[in-house]
N, CA, C and O of each residue as an XYZ file, in Angstrom:
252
protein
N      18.044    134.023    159.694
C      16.679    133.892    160.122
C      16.295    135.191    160.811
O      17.179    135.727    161.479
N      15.119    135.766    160.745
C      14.562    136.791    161.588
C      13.028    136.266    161.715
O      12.328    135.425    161.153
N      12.904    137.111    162.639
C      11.220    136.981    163.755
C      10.909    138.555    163.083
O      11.669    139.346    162.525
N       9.452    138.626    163.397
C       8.933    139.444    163.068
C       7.685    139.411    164.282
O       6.696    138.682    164.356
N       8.156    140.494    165.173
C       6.295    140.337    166.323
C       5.690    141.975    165.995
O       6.173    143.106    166.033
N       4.217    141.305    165.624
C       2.856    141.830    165.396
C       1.914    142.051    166.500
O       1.176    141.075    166.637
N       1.702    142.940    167.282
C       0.333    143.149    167.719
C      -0.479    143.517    167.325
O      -0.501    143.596    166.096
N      -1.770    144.021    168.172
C      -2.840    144.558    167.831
C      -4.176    144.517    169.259
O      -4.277    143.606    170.080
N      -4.880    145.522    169.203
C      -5.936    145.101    170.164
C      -7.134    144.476    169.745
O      -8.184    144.504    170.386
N      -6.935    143.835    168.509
C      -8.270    142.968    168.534
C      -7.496    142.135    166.927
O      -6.618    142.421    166.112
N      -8.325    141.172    167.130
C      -7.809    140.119    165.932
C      -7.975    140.511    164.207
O      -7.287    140.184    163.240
N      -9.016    141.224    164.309
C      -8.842    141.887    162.648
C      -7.791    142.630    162.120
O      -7.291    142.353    161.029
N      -7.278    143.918    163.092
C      -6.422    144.986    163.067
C      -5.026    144.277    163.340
O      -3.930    144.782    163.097
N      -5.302    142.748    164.004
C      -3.780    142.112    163.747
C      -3.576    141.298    162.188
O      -2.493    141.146    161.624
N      -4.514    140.975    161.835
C      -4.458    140.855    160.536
C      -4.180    141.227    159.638
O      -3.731    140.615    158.669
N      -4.410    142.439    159.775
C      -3.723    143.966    158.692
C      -2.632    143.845    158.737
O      -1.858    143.625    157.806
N      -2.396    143.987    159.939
C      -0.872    144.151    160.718
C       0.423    143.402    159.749
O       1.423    143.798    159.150
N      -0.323    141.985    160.024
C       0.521    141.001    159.470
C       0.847    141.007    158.038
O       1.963    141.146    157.539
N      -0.298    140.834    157.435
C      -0.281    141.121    155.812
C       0.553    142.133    155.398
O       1.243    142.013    154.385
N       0.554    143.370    156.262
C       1.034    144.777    155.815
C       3.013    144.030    155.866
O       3.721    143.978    154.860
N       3.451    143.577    157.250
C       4.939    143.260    157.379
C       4.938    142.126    156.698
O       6.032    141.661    156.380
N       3.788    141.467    156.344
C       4.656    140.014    155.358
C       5.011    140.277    153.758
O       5.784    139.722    152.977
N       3.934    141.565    153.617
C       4.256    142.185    151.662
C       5.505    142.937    152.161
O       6.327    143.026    151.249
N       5.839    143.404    153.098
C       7.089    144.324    153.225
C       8.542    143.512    153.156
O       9.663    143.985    152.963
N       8.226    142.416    153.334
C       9.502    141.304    153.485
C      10.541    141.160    152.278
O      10.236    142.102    151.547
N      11.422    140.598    151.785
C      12.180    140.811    150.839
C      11.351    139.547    150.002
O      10.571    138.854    150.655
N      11.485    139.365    149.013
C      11.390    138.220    147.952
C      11.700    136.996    147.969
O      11.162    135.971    147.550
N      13.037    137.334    148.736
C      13.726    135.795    148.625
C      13.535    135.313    150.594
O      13.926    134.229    151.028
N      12.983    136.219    151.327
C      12.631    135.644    152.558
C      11.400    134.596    152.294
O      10.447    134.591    151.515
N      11.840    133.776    153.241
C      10.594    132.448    153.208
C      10.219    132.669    154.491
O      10.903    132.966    155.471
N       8.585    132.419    154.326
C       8.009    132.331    155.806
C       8.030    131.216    155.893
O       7.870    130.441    154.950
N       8.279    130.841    157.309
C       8.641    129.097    157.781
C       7.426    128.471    158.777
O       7.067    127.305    158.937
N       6.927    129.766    159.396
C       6.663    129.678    160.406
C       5.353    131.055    161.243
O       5.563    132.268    161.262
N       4.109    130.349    161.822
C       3.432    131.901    162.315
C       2.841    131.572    164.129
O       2.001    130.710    164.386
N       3.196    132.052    164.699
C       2.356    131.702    166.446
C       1.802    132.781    166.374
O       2.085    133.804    165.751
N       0.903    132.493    167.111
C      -0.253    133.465    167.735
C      -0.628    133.380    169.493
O      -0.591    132.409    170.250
N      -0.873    134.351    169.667
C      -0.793    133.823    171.173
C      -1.551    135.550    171.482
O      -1.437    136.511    170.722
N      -2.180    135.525    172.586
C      -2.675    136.767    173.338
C      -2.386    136.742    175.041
O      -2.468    135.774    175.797
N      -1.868    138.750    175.488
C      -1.969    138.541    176.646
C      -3.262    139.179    177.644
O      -3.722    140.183    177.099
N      -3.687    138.983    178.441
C      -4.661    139.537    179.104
C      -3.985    140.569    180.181
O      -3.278    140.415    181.177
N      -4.626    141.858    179.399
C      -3.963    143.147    180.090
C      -5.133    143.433    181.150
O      -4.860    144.267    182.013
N      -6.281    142.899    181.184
C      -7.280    143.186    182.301
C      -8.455    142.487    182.049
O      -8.588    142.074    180.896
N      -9.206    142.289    182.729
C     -10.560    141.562    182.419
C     -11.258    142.073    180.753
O     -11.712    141.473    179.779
N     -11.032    143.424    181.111
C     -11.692    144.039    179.677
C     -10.804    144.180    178.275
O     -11.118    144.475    177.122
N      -9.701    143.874    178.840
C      -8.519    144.245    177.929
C      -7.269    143.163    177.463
O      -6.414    142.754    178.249
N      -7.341    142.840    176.204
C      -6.925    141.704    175.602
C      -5.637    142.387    174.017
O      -6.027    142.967    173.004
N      -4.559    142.125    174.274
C      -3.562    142.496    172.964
C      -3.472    141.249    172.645
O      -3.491    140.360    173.496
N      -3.359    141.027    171.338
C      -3.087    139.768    170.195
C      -2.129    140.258    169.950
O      -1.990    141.479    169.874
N      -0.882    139.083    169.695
C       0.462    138.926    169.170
C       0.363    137.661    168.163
O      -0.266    136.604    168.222
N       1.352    138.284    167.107
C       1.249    137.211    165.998
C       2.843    137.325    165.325
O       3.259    138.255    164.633
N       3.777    135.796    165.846
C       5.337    136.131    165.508
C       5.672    135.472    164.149
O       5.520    134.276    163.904
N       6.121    136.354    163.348
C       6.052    135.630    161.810
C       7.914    135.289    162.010
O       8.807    135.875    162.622
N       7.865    133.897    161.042
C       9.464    133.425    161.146
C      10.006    133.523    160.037
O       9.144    133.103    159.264
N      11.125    133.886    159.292
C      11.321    133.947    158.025
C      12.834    133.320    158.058
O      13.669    133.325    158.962
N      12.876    132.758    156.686
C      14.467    132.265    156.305
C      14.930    133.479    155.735
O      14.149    134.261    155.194
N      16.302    133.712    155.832
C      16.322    134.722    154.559
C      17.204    134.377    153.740
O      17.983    133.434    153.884
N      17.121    135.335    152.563
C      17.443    134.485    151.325
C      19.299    133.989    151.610
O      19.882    133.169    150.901
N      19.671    134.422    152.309
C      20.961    133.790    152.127
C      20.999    133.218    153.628
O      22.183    132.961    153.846
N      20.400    132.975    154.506
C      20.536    132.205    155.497
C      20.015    130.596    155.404
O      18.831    130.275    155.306
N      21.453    129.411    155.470
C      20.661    127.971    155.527
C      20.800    127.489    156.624
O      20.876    126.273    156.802
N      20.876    128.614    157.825
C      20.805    127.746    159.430
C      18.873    126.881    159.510
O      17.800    127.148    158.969
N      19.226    126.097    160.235
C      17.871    124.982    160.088
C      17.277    125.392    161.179
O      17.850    126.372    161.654
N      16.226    124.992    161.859
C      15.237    125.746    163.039
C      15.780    124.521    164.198
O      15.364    124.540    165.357
């Protein structure tokens, strides 16, 4: 199994983000799994995190 964490400072540019490391993944990885969550770096200032979960192709540990 591997994690994969994504930021970004605003929710579109984490979107890219994601798409860009989920085509990069191997073939036989399965995504299982996606959280999203943001932290507040200041009143004005907000980072988005987005943790992608993958099986991989030869891993059958269960979650």
């Amino acid at each position: 199994m591997k994690i994969k964490m994504v930021h970004a400072d605003n929710v579109a540019e984490l979107s890219s983000r994601v798409w860009e490391v989920d085509k990069a993944q191997d073939i036989d990885d399965e995504l299982l799994d996606v959280e999203f969550d943001f932290i507040k770096v200041s009143d004005s200032k907000m980072i988005y995190c987005e943790a992608l979960v993958y099986r991989t192709g030869d891993d059958d540990e269960e979650l």
